[in-house]
C-alpha positions as a Python dict, from the first residue, in 0.01 Angstrom:
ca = {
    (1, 'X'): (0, 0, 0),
    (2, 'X'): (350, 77, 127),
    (3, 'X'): (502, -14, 415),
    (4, 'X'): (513, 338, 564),
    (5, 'X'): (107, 334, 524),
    (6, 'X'): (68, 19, 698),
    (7, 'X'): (291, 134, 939),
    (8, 'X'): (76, 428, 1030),
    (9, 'X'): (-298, 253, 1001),
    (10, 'X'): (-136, -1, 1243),
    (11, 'X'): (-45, 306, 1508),
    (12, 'X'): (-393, 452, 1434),
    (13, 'X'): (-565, 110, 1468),
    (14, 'X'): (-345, 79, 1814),
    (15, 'X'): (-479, 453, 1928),
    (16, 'X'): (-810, 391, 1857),
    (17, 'X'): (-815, 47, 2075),
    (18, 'X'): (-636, 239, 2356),
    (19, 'X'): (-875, 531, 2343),
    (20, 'X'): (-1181, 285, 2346),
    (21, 'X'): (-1011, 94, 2624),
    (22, 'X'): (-1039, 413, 2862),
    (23, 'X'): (-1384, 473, 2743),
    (24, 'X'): (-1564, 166, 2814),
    (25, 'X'): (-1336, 61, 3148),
    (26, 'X'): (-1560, -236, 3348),
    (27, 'X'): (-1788, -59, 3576),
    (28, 'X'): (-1881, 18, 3856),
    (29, 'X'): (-1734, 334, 3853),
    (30, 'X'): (-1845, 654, 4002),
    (31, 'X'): (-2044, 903, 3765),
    (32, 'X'): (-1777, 1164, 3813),
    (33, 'X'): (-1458, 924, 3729),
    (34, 'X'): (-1620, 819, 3407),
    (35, 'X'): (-1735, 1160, 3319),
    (36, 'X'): (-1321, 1210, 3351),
    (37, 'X'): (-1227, 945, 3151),
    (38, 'X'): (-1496, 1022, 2898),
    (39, 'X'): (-1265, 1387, 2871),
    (40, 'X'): (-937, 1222, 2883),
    (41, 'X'): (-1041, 1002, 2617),
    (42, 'X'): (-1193, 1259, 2363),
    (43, 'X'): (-883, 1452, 2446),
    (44, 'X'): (-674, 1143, 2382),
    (45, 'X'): (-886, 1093, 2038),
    (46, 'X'): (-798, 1433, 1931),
    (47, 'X'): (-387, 1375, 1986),
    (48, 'X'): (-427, 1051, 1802),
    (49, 'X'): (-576, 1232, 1517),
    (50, 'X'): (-339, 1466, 1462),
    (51, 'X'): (-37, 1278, 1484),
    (52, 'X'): (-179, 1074, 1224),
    (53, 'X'): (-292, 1330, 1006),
    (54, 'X'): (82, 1501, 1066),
    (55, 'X'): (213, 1157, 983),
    (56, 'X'): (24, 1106, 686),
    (57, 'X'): (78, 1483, 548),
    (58, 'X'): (478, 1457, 591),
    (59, 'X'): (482, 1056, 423),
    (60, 'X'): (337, 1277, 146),
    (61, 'X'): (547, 1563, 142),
    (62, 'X'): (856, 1340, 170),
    (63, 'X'): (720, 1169, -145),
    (64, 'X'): (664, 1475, -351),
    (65, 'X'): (1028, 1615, -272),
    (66, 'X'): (1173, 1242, -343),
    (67, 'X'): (994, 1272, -652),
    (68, 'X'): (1128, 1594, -755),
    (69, 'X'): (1531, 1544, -637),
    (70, 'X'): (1488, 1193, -866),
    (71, 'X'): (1395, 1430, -1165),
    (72, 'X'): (1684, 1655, -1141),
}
């Protein structure tokens, strides 16, 4: 695994615990604050996923043009 994979499961790994942080805050907490927290942190979820995803999808790109400047 290269360094620029680890790199980006470690920021995913760190998302997920921050997004699971906001959804499972100690209690007591009043229906309508979690409800809003529950949001942020689905909204959060879907950021996090698509930066990695974008991350991922350009490490690969980058690799494939790399791949063709070393050929020529």
């Amino acid at each position: 695994m290269s360094d620029d994979s680890k790199h980006i499961d470690s920021t995913e790994k760190a998302l997920e615990v921050g997004i699971e942080r906001v959804r499972h805050l100690p209690h007591p907490l009043e229906k309508e604050t979690s409800e809003k927290l529950t949001d942020i942190a689905d909204c959060l979820n879907l950021l996090a996923k698509f930066v990695i995803d974008e991350s991922r999808y350009a490490r690969i790109v980058h690799s494939q043009f790399r791949k063709r400047l070393e050929k020529n």
